[in-house]
C-alpha positions as CSV (number, residue, x, y, z in Angstrom):
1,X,131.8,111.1,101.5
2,X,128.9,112.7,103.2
3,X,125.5,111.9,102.0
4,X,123.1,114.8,101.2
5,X,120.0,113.6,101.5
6,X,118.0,110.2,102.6
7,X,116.0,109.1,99.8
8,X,113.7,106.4,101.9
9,X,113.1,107.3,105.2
10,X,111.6,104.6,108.0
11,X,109.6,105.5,110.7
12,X,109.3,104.0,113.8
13,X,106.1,106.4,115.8
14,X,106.7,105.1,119.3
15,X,105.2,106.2,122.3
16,X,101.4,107.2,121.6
17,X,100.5,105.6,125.2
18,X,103.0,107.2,127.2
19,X,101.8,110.5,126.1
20,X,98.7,110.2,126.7
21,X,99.5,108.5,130.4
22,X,102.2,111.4,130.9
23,X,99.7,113.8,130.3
24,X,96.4,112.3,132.1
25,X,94.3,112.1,128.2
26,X,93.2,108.7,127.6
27,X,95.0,106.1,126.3
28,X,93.3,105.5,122.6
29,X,93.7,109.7,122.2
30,X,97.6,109.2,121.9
31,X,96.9,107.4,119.2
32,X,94.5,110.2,117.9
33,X,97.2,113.0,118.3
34,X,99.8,110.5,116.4
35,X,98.1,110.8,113.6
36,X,98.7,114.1,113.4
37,X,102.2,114.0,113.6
38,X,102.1,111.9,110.6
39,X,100.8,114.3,108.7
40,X,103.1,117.3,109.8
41,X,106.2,114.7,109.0
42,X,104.6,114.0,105.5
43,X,104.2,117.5,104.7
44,X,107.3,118.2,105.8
45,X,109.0,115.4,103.7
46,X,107.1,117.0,100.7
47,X,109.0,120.1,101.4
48,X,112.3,118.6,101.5
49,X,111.9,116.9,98.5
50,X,112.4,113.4,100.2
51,X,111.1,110.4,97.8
52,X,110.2,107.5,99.6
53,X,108.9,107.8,103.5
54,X,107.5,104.5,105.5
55,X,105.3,104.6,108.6
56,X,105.0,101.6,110.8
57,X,101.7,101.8,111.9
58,X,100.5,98.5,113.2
59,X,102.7,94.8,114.1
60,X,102.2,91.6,113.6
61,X,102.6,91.6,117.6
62,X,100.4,94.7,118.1
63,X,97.7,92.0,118.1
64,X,98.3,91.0,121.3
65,X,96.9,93.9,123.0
66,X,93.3,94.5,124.2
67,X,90.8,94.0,122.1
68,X,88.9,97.8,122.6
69,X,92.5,99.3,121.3
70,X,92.7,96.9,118.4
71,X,89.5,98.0,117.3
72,X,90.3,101.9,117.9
73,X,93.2,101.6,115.7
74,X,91.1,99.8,113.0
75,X,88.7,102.7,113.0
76,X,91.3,105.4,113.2
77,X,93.1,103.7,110.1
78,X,89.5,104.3,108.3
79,X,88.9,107.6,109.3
80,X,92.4,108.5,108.7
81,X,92.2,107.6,105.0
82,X,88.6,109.3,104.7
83,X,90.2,112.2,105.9
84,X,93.2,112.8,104.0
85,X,91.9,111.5,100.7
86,X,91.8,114.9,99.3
87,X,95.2,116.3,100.9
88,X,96.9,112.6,99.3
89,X,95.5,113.6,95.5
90,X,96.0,117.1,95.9
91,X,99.7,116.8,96.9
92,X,100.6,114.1,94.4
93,X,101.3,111.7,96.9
94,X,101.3,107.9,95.8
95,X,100.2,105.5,98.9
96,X,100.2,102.1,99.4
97,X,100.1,99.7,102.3
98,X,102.3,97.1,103.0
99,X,101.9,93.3,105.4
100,X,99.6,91.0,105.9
101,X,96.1,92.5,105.4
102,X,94.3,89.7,104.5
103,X,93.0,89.6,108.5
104,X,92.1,93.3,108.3
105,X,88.2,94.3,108.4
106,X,86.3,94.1,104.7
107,X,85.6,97.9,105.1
108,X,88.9,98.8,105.8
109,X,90.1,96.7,103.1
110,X,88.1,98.1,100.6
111,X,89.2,102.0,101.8
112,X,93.1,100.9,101.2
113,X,92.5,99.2,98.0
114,X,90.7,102.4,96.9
115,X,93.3,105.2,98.0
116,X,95.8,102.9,96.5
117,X,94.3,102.9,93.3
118,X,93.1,106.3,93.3
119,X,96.8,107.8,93.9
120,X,99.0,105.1,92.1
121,X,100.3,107.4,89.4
122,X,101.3,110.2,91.9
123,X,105.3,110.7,92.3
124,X,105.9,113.5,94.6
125,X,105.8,111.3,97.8
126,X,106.0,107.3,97.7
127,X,104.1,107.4,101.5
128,X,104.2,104.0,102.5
129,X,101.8,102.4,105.6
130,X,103.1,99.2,107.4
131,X,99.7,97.7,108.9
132,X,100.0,93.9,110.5
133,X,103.5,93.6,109.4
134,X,106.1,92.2,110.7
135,X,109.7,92.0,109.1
136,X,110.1,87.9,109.8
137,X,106.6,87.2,108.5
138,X,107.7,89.4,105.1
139,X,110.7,87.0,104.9
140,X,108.0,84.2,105.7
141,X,105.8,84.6,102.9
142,X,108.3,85.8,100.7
143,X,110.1,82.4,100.5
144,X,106.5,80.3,100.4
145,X,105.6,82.9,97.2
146,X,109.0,81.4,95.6
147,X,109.1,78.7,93.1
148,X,111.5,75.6,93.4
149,X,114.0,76.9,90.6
150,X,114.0,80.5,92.3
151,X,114.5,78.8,96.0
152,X,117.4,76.7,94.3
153,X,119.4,79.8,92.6
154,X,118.8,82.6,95.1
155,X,119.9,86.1,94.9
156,X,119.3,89.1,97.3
157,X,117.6,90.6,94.0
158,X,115.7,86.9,93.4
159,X,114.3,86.9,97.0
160,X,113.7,90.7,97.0
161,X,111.7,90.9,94.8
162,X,108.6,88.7,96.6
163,X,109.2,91.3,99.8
164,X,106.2,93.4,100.0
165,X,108.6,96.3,99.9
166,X,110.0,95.0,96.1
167,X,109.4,98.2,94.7
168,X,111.1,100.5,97.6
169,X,114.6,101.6,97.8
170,X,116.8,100.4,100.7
171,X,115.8,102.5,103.6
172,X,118.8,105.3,104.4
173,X,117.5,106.8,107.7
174,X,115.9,104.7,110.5
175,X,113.6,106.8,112.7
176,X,112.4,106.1,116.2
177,X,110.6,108.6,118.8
178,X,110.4,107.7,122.3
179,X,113.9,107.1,123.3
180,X,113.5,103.5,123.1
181,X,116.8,102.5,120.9
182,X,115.5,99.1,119.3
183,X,114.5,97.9,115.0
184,X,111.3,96.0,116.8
185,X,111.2,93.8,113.5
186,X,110.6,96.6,111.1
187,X,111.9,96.4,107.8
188,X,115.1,94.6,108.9
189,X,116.7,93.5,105.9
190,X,115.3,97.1,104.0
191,X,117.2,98.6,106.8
192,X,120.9,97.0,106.4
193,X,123.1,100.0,105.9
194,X,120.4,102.6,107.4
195,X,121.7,105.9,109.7
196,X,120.1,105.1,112.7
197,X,118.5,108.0,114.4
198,X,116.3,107.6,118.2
199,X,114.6,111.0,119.2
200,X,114.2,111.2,123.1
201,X,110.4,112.4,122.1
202,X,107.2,110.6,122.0
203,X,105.8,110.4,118.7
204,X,102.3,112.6,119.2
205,X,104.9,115.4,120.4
206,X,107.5,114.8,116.9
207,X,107.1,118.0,114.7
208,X,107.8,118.8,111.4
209,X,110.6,120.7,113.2
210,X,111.9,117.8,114.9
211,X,111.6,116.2,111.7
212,X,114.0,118.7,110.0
213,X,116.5,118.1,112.8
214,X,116.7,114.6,112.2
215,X,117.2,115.3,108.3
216,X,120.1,117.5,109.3
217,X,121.7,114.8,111.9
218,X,122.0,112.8,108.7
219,X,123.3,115.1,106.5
220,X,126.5,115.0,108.8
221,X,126.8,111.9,109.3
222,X,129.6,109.8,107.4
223,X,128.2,106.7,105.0
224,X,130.6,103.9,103.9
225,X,128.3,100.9,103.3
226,X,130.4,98.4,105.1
227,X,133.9,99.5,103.1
């Protein structure tokens, strides 16, 4: 039967750098122009009436990369969330941020905590932020969060429920810009039975349009969860 409509969508936003180098900007304002197709993709999920939608915004390997862009990224996470507080509460749109945090900046910390709290009873959008995560270190401190009777008589639903993503749905549609065709350890075992979708476009360049496109891709493709 044909599926009419992904109810978690994943989003892979690859290729902020090679925009910028493709079009001589520097490299930290791909990163600046990303952020805007973040929010075209959100409001167009809003339209669409999709439930759950997850952004992968910074690995557990993105650490490895100079220390000026780490810090850019830190500050455009803050002024992201300054910027968009009122558009989050206006639109009903609950967020939350899922990974490791605990190395993240105080002041940072202390803006996601907020916008978390502030928009946890919203249920239009489920907008979901991967920052430092990585899916192996979910799996990681999932199983160190487990007790000794829960490790003994694991379940999927047992172990799930310690994944920072307990409370999403299974992801349906897997998203990457960029034309690179690879998971890049992002919500692998969320993602078992996801359509997998990679747009030849860098991310800053993704519209709302594009976004529709993908939605209708979907809509004809054929799901059989592994029967």
């Amino acid at each position: 039967m044909f599926y009419l409509g992904p109810m978690h969508i994943a989003v892979v936003m690859d290729g902020n750098r090679r925009w910028a180098k493709k079009n001589n900007f520097p490299l930290f304002y791909g990163h600046r122009r990303g952020v805007h197709a973040v929010s075209e993709v959100t409001k167009t999920a809003l339209d669409r009436g999709i439930s759950h939608l997850t952004f992968f915004a910074f690995s557990t390997e993105n650490w490895k990369r100079s220390g000026g862009e780490i810090s850019y990224l830190m500050r455009l996470f803050s002024r992201s969330i300054d910027r968009y507080e009122t558009f989050l509460l206006r639109e009903g749109i609950c967020v939350r941020f899922i990974g490791d945090l605990a190395p993240l900046d105080p002041d940072l910390l202390g803006k996601i905590s907020s916008i978390q709290e502030q928009t946890q009873r919203n249920e239009k959008l489920f907008l979901t932020i991967a920052i430092n995560y990585g899916s192996r270190d979910e799996v990681v401190r999932a199983v160190k969060k487990m007790s000794i009777n829960e490790l003994q008589n694991c379940s999927w639903e047992t172990f799930r429920r310690h994944l920072d993503s307990a409370d999403l749905p299974d992801v349906d549609l897997f998203i990457r810009t960029s034309g690179e065709q690879r998971l890049s350890n992002f919500l692998l075992l969320q993602s078992a039975y996801a359509e997998l979708i990679f747009v030849q476009k860098n991310w800053p360049e993704f519209t709302g349009e594009d976004f529709g496109d993908v939605l209708q891709e979907f809509g004809q493709r054929k799901r059989n969860f592994g029967k």
